[in-house]
N, CA, C and O atoms as a GROMACS GRO file, in nm:
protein
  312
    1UNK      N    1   0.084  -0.118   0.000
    1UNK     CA    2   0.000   0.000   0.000
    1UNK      C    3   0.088   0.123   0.000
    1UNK      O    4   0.184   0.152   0.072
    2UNK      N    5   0.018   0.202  -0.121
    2UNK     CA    6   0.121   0.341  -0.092
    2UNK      C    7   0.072   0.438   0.006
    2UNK      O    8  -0.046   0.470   0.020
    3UNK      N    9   0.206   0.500   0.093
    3UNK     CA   10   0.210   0.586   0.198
    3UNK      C   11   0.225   0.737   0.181
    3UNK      O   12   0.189   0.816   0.269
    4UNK      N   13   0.269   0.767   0.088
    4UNK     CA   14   0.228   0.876   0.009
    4UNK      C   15   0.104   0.994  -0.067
    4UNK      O   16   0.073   0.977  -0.185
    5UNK      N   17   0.066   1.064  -0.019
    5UNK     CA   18  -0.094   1.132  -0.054
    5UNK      C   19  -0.046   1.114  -0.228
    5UNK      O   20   0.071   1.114  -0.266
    6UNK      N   21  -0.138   1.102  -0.295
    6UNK     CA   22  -0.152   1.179  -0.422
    6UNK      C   23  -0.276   1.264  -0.427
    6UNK      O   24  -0.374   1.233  -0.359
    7UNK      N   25  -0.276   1.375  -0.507
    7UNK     CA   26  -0.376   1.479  -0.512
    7UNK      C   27  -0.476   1.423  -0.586
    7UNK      O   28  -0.464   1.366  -0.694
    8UNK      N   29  -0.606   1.447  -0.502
    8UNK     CA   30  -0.721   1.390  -0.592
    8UNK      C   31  -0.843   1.532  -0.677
    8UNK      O   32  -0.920   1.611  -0.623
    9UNK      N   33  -0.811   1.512  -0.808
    9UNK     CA   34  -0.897   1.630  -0.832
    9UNK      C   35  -0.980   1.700  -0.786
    9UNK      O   36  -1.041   1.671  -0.683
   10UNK      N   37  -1.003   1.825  -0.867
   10UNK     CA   38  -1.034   1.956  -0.758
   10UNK      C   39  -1.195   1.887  -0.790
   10UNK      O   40  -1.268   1.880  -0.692
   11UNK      N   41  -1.256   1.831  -0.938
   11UNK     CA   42  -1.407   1.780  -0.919
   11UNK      C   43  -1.424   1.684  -0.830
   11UNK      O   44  -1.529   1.676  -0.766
   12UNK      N   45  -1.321   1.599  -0.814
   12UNK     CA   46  -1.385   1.432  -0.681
   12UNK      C   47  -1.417   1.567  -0.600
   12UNK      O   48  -1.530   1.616  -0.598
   13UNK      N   49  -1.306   1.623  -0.532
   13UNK     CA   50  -1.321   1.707  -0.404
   13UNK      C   51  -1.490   1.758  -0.408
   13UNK      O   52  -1.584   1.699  -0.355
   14UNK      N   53  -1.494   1.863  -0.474
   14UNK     CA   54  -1.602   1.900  -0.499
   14UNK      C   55  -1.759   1.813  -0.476
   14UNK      O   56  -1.867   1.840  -0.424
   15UNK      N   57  -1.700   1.696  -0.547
   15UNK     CA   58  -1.814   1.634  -0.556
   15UNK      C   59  -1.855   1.532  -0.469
   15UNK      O   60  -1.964   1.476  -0.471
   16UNK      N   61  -1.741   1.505  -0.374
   16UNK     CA   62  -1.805   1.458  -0.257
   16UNK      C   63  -1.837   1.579  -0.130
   16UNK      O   64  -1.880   1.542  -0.021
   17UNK      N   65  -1.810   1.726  -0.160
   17UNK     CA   66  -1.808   1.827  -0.082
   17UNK      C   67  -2.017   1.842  -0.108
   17UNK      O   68  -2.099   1.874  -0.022
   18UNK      N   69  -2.036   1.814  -0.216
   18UNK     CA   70  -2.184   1.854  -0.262
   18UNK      C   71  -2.252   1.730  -0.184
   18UNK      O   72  -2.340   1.762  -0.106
   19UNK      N   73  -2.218   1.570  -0.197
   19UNK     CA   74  -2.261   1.474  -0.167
   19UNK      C   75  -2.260   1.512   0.036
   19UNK      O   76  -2.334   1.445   0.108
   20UNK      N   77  -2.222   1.559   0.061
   20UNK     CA   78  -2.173   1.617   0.187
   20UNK      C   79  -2.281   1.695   0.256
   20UNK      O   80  -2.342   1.655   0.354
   21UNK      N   81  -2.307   1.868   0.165
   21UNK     CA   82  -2.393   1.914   0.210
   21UNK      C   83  -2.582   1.897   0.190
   21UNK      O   84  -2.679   1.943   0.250
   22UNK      N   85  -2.568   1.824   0.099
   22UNK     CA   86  -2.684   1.732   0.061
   22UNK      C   87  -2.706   1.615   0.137
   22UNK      O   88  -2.793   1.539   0.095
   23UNK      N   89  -2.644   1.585   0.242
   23UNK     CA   90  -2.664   1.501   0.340
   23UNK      C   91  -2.720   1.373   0.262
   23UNK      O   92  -2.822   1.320   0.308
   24UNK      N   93  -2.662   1.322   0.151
   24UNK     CA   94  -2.697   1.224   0.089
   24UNK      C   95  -2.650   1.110   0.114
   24UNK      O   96  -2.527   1.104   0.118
   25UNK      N   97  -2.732   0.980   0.141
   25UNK     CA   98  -2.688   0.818   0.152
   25UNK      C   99  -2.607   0.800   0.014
   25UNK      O  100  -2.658   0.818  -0.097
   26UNK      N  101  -2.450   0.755   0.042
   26UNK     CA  102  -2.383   0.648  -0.093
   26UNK      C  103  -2.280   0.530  -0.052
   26UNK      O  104  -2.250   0.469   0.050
   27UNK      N  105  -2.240   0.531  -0.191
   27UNK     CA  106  -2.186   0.408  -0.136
   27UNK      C  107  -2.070   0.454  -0.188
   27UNK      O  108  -2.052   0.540  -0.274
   28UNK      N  109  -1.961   0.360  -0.102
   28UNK     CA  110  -1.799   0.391  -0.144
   28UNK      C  111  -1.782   0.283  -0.159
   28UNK      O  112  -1.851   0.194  -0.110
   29UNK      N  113  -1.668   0.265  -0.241
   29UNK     CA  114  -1.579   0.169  -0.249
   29UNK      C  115  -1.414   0.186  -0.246
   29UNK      O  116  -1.357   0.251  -0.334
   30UNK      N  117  -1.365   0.142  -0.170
   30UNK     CA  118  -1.214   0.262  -0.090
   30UNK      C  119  -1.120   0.146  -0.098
   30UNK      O  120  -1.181   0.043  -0.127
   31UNK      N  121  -0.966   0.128  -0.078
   31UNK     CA  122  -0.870   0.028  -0.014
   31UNK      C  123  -0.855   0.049   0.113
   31UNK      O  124  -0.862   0.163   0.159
   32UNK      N  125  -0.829  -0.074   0.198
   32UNK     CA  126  -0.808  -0.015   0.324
   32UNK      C  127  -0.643  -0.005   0.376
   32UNK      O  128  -0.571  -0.024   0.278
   33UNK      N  129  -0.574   0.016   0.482
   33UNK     CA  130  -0.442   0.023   0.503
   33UNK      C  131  -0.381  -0.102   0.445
   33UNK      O  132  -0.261  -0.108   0.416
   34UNK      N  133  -0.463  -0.197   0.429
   34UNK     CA  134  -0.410  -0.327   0.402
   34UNK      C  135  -0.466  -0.384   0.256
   34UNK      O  136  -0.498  -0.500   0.232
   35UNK      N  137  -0.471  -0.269   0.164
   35UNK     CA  138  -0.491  -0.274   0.032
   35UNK      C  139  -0.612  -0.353  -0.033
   35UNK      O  140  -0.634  -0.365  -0.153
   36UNK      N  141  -0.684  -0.401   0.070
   36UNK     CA  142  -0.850  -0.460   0.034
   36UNK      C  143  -0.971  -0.402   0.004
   36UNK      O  144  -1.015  -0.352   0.106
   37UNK      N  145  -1.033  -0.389  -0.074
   37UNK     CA  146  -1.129  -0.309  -0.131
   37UNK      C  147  -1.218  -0.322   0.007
   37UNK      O  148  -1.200  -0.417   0.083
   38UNK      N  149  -1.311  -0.227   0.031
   38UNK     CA  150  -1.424  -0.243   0.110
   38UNK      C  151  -1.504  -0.140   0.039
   38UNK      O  152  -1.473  -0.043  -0.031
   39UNK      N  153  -1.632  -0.197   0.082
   39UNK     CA  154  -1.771  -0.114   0.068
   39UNK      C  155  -1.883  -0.117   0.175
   39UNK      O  156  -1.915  -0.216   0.241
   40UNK      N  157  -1.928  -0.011   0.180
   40UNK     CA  158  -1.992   0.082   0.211
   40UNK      C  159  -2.117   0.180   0.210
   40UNK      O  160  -2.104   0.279   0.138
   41UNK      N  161  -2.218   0.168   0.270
   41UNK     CA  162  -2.272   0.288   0.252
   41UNK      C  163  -2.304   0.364   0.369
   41UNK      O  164  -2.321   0.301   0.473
   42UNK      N  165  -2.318   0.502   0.372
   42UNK     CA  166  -2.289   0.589   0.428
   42UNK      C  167  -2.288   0.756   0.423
   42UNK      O  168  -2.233   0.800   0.322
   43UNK      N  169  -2.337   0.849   0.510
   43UNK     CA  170  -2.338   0.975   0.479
   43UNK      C  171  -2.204   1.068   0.516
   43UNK      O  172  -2.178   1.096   0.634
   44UNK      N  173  -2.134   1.104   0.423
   44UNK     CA  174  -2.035   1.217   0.424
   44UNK      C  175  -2.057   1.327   0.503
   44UNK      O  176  -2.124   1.420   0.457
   45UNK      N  177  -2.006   1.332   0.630
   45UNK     CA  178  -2.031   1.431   0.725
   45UNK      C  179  -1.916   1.535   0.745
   45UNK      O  180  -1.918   1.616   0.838
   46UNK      N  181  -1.813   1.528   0.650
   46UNK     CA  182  -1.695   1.627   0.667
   46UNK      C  183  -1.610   1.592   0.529
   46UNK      O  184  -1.627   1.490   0.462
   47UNK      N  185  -1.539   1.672   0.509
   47UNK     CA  186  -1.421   1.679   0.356
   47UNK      C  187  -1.285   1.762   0.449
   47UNK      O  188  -1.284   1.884   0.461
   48UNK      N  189  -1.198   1.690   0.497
   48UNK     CA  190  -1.092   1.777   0.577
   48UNK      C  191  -0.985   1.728   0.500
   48UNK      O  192  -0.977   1.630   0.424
   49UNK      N  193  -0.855   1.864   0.552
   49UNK     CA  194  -0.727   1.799   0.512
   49UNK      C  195  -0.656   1.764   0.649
   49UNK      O  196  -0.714   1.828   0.737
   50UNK      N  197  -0.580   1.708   0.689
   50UNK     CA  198  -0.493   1.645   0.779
   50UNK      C  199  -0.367   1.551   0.796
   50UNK      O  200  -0.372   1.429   0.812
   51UNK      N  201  -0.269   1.617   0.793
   51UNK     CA  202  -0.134   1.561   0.794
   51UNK      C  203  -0.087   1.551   0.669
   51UNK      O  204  -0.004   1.469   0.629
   52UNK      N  205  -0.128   1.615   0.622
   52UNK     CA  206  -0.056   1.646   0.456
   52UNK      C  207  -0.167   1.590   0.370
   52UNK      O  208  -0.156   1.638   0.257
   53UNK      N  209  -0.260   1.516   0.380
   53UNK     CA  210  -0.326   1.429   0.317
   53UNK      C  211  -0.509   1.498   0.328
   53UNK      O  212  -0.541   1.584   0.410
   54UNK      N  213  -0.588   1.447   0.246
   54UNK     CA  214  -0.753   1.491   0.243
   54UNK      C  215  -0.830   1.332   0.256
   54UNK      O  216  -0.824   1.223   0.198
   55UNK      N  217  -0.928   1.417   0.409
   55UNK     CA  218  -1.024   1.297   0.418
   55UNK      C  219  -1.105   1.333   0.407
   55UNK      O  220  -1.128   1.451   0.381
   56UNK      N  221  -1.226   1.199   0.431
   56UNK     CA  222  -1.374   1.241   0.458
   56UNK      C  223  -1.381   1.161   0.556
   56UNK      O  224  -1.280   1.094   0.576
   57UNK      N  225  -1.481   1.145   0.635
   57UNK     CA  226  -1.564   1.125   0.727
   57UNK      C  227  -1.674   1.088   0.734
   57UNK      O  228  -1.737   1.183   0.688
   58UNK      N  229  -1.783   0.969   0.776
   58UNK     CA  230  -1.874   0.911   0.737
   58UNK      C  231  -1.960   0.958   0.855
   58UNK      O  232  -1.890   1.002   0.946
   59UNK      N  233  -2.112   0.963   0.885
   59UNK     CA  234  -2.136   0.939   1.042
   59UNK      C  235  -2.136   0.852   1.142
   59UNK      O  236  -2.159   0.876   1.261
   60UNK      N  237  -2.096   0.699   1.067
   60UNK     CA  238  -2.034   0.642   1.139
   60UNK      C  239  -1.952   0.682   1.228
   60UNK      O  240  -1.961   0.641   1.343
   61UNK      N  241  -1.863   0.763   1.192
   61UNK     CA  242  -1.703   0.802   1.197
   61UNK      C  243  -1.632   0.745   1.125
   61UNK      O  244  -1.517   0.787   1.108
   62UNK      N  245  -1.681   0.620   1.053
   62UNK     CA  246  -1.571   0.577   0.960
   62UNK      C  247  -1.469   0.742   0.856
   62UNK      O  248  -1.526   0.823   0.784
   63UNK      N  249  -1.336   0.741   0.883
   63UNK     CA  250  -1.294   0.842   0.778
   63UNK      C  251  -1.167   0.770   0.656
   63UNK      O  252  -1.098   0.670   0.679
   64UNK      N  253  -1.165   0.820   0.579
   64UNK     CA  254  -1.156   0.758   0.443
   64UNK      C  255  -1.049   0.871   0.372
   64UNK      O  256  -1.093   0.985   0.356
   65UNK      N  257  -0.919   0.841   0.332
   65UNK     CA  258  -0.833   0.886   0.286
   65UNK      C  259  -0.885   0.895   0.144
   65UNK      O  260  -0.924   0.794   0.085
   66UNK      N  261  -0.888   1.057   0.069
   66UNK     CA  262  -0.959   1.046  -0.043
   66UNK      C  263  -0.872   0.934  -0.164
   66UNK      O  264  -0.919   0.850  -0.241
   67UNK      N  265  -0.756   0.972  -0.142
   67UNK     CA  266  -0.651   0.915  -0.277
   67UNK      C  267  -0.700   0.725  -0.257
   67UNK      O  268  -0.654   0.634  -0.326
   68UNK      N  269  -0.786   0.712  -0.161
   68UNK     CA  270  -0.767   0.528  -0.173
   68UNK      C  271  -0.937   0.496  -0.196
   68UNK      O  272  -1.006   0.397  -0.171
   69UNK      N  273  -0.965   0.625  -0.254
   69UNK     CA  274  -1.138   0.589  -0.325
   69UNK      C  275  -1.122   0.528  -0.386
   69UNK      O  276  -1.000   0.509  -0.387
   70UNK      N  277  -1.196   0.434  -0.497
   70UNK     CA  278  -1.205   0.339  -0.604
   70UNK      C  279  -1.342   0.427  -0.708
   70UNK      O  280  -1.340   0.461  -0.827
   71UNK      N  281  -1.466   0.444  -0.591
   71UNK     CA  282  -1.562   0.477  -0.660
   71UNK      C  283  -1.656   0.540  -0.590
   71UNK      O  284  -1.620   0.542  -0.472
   72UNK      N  285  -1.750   0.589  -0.604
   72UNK     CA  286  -1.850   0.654  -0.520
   72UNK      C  287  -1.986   0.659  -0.598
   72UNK      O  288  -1.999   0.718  -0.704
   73UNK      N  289  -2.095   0.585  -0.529
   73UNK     CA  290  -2.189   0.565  -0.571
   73UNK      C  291  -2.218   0.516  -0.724
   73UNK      O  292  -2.302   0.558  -0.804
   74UNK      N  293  -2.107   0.398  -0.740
   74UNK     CA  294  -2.050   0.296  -0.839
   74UNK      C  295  -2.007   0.402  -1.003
   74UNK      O  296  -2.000   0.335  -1.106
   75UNK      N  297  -1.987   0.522  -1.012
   75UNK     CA  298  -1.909   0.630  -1.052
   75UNK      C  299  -1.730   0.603  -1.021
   75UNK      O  300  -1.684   0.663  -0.924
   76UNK      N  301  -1.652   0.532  -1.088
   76UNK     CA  302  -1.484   0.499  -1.065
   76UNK      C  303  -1.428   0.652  -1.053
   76UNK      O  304  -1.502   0.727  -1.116
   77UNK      N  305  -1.352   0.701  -1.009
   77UNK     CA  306  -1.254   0.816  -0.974
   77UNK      C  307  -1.154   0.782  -1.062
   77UNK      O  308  -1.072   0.691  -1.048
   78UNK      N  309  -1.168   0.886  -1.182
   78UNK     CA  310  -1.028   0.878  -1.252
   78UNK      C  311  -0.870   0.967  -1.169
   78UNK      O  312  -0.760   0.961  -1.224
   0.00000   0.00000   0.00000
C-alpha cells in the first residue's frame, strides 16, 4: 500500500463536498491500510485535510483517505 498522498482532483473534491452538504446516503468503495477493497454505505459528514493528506468522514465516523477511493456511488474516480 502506498504511503504517500496523491492529489485527488479539484471535481472528486467538490463532488463529494456537494454529496456532503446534501446530506446524501452512498456508497464507497475505498482500499483499506491493508490494500482490500471495502464497501460501504454511508453519509459524508466532513471533507478535511490532515497531515498532509484529504479525508472524509462518514457518520459512522468511519474516515476515508480520499486518494484510496475506487468509486463513489459505483461512478470509478479517474
Amino acid at each position: 500500500m502506498k504511503d504517500e498522498y496523491v492529489l485527488v482532483s479539484c471535481d472528486f473534491h467538490d463532488q463529494l463536498e456537494s454529496l456532503a452538504t446534501l446530506r446524501q446516503e452512498c456508497r464507497i468503495v475505498y482500499r483499506n491500510a491493508a490494500d482490500k477493497l471495502v464497501e460501504l454505505d454511508g453519509r459524508i459528514v466532513d471533507v478535511y485535510a490532515a497531515n498532509k493528506a484529504d479525508f472524509l468522514k462518514l457518520n459512522d465516523g468511519t474516515e476515508i483517505r480520499l486518494d484510496r477511493i475506487e468509486s463513489v456511488n459505483g461512478q470509478p474516480i479517474s
